[in-house]
C-alpha positions in Angstrom: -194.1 137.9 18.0 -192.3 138.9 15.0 -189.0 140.8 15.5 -188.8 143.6 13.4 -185.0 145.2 13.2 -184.4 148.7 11.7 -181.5 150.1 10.6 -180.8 153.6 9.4 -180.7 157.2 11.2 -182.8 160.2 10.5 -186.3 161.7 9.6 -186.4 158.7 7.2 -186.0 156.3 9.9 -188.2 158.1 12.3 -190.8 158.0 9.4 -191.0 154.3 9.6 -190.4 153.7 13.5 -193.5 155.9 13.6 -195.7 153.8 11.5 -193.8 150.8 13.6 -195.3 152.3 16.9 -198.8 150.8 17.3 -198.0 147.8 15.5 -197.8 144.3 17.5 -194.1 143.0 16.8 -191.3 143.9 18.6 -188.9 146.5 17.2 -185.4 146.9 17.2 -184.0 150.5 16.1 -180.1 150.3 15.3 -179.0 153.8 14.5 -176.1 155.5 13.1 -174.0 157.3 15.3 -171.4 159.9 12.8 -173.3 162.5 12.9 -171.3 165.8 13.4 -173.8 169.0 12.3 -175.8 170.9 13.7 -176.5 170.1 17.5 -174.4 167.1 17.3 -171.3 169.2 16.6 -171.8 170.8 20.1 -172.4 167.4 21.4 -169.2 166.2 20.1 -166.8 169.3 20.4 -168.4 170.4 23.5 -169.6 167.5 25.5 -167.2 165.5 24.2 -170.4 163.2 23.6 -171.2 160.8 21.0 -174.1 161.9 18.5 -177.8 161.6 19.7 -179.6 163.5 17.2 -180.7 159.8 15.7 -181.6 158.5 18.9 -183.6 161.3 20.0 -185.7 161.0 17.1 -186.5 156.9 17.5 -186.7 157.6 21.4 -189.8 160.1 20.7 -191.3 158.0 17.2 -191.4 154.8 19.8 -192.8 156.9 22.5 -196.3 156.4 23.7 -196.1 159.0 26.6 -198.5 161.9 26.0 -197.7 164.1 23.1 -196.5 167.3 24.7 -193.3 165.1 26.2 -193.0 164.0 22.6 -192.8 167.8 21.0 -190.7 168.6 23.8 -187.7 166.1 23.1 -188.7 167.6 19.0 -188.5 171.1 20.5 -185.4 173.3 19.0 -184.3 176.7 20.8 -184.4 178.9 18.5 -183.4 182.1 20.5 -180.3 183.3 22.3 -177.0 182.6 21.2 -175.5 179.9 23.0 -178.3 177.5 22.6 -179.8 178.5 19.8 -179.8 175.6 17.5 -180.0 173.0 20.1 -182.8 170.6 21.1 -184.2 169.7 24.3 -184.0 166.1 23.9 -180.2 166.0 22.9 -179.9 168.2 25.6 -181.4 166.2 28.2 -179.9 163.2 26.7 -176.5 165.0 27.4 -177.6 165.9 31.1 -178.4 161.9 31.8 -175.5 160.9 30.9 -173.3 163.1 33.5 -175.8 162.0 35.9 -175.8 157.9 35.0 -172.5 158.1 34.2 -172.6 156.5 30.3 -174.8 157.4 27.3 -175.4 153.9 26.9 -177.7 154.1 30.4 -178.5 157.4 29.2 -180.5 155.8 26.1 -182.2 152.9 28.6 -183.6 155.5 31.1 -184.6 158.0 28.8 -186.3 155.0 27.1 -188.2 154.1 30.4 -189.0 157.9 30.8 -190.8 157.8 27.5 -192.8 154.7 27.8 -190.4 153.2 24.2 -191.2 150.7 22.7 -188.9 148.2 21.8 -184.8 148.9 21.9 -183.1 152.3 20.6 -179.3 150.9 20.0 -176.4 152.9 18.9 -175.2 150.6 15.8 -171.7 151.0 18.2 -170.1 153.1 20.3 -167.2 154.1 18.9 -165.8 157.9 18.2 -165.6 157.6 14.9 -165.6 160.2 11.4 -167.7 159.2 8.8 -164.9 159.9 5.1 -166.4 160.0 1.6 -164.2 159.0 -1.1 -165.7 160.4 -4.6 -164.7 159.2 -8.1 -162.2 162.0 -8.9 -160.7 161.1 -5.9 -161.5 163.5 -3.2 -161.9 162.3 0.3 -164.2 164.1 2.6 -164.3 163.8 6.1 -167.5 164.6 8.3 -171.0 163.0 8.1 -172.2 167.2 7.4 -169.4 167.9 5.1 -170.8 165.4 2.9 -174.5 165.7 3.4 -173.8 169.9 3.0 -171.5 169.4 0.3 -168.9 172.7 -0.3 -167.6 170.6 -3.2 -169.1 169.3 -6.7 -172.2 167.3 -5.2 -172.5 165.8 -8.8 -169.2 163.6 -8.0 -170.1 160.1 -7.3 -169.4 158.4 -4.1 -167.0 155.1 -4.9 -166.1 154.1 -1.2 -167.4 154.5 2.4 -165.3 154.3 5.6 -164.8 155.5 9.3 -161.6 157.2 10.8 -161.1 154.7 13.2 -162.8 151.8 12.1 -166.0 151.1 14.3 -167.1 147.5 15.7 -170.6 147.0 16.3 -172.1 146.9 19.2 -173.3 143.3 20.7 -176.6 144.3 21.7 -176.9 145.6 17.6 -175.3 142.3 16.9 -177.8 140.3 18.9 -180.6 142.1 17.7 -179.7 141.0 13.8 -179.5 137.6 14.7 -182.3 137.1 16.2 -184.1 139.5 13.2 -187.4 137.9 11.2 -186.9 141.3 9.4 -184.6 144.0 8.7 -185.5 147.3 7.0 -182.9 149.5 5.1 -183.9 152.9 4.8 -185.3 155.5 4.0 -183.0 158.0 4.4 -180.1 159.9 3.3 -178.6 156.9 1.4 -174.9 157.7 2.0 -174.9 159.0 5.7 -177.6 156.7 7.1 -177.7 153.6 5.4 -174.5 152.6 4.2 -172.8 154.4 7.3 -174.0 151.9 9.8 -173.0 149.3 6.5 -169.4 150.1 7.1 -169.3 149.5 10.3 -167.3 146.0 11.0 -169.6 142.7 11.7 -173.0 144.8 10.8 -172.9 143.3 6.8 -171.6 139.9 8.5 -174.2 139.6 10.5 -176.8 140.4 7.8 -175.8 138.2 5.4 -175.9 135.1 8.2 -179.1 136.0 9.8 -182.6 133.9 8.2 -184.1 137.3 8.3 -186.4 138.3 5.5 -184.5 142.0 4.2 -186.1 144.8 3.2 -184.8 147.9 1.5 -187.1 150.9 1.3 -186.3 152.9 -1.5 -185.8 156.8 -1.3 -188.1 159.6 -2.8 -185.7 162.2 -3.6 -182.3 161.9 -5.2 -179.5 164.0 -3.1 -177.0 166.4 -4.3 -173.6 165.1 -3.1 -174.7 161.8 -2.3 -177.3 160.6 -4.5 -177.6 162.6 -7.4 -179.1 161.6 -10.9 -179.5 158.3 -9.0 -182.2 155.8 -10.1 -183.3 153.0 -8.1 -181.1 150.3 -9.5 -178.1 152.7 -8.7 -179.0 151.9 -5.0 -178.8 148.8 -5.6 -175.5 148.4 -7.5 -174.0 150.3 -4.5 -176.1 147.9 -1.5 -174.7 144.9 -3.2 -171.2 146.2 -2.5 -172.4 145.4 1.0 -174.9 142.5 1.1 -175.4 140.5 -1.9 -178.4 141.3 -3.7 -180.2 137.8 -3.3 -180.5 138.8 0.5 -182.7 141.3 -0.3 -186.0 139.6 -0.1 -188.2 142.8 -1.2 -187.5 146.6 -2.2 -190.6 148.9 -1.3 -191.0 151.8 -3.7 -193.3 154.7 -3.6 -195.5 154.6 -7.2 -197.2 158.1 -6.4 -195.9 160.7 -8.5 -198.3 163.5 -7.4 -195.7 165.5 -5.6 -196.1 168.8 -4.3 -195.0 171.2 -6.9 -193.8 174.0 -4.6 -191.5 171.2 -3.0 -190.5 169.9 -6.2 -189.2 173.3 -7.2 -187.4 173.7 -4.2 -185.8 170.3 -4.8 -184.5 171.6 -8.3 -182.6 174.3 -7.1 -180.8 171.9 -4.9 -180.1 169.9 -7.8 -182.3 167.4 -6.8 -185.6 165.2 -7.9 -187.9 161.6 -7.6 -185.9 158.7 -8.0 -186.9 157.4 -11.1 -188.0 153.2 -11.2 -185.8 151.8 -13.4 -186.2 148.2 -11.9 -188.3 146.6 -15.0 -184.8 146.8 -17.2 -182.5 145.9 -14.4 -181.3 142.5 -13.8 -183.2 141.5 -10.1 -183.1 138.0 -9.1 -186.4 136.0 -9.1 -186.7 135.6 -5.2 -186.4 139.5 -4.7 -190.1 140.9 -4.6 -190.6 144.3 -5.8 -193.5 145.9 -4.3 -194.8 149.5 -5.9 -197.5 151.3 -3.8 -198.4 154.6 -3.1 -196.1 156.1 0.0 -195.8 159.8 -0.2 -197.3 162.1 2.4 -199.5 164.3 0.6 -197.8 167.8 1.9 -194.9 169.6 2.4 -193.0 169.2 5.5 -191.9 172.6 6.9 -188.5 173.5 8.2 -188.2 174.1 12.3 -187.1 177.4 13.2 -183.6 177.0 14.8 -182.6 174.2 12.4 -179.4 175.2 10.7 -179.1 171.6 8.7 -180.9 171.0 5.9 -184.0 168.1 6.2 -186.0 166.5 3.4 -189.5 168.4 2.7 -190.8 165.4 1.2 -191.1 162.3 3.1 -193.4 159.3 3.0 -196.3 159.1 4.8 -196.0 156.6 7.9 -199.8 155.1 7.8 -199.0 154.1 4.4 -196.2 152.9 5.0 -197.5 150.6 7.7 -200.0 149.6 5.1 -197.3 148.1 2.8 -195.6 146.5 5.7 -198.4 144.6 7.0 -198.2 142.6 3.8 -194.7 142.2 4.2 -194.8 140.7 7.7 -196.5 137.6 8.0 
């Protein structure tokens, strides 16, 4: 059985473990854990709890329980004042862990409650804040400071790091080594990719394991992390990490009928599709580049509650599995 590793955060990464679900290799999720908005700022200030928000959403993409359990770990409160905001699954998540003792056992029961499968891993377990440093050189501290940004989002991002630093954790380790593949992204490029990059012995571990990388390529640029970006730019900052030649294939969406409501939308954030520049940029000869269709064919609508901004346009998870079943052999 193949082992398939993925590593990331988000609805980017709950987009693929989705497709993942049903398919016969065994999966490894290995998730970000800086998250500090939203619900995860009450986990953190108020629970004194590492970020679940990440988890939560691989727990219930991996899920085969019935789908009601599944909306109800989705569900946000969005009434009353002190828990309005919040979701059921952090907060249940946060209610194991006083009971178990540890978040880490926390993740592992919930996982059994849920019928997962394959293994939902923090990337580690350290209390750590994600800092941006931008070209003019502005730091910014706080995984929401820089995905909300108050300052120019134009800036470009030049370097990545945690306040502390942040070791991974050995069950992540393990799960790289023993990796036929590993998936980067989608996601939030910044905050979800290279935020579990910068976390010491994850690139290491990477660049020693015989595991065949992919690297999904985004369908949006991002104001304040991403913007103007083309694909190669994604690359030029991934091989700051892992050298490019351990990229075995780059998956990009080819399907330019996006919705034009959400398009619009995009716009005024300052934002729009990543444009393929790959046919002028200097790829070695063992990277594959594979261009097929991938974009969900509507607009994905905000959940009341949700104070934090999410992507509107995703790609679609059955045709994602598509691509990835002739990718996994």
């Amino acid at each position: 059985m193949k082992h398939v590793v993925v590593i990331g955060g988000g609805t980017g990464t709950f987009t693929l473990l989705s497709a993942l679900r049903d398919s016969p290799y065994k999966i490894s999720a290995l998730l970000t854990m800086v998250d500090d908005g939203g619900s995860n700022r009450v986990l953190r200030d108020e629970f004194g709890l590492l970020p679940t928000s990440g988890v939560r959403q691989a727990l219930v993409a991996l899920s085969s329980t019935p789908s009601l359990l599944r909306e109800l770990f989705l569900y946000r409160f969005h009434q009353g004042n002190g828990i309005k905001g919040m979701t059921f699954g952090n907060l249940f998540l946060a209610a194991v862990a006083d009971i178990v003792g540890s978040q880490e056992e926390a993740i592992e029961q919930t996982a059994q409650l849920l019928s997962v499968k394959g293994d939902i891993l923090p990337i580690s377990y350290d209390d750590v804040r994600l800092v941006a440093q931008y070209e003019n050189g502005l730091e910014v501290v706080g995984e929401h400071a820089i995905d909300e940004p108050k300052h120019d989002g134009k800036l470009k991002i030049v370097k990545m790091y945690t306040k502390p630093k942040a070791t991974i954790n050995e069950k992540a380790m393990h799960a790289i080594k023993t990796a036929d593949y590993i998936f980067l992204g989608p996601g939030d490029f910044y905050t979800n990719t290279v935020a579990n990059l910068i976390i010491d012995g994850v690139c290491e571990a990477i660049i020693n394991s015989s595991a065949h990388v992919v690297f999904i390529g985004n369908l949006m640029t991002k104001y304040g992390e991403t913007y103007n970006y083309a694909t190669s730019d994604f690359l030029e900052v991934l091989k700051e990490y892992i050298p490019i030649n351990r990229i075995g294939t780059i998956l990009l969406n080819n399907d330019q009928s996006f919705p034009e409501e959400a398009l619009e939308k995009y716009k005024q954030e300052h934002s729009m599709p990543v444009k393929d520049d790959l046919d002028s940029y200097n790829l070695p000869s063992s990277v594959q580049v594979i261009r097929t269709p991938l974009l969900l064919d509507e607009e994905i609508k905000p959940q009341k509650g949700d104070s934090v901004k999410r992507s509107i346009i995703r790609h679609d998870s059955d045709k994602l599995m598509s691509a990835l079943k002739k990718i996994i052999v």
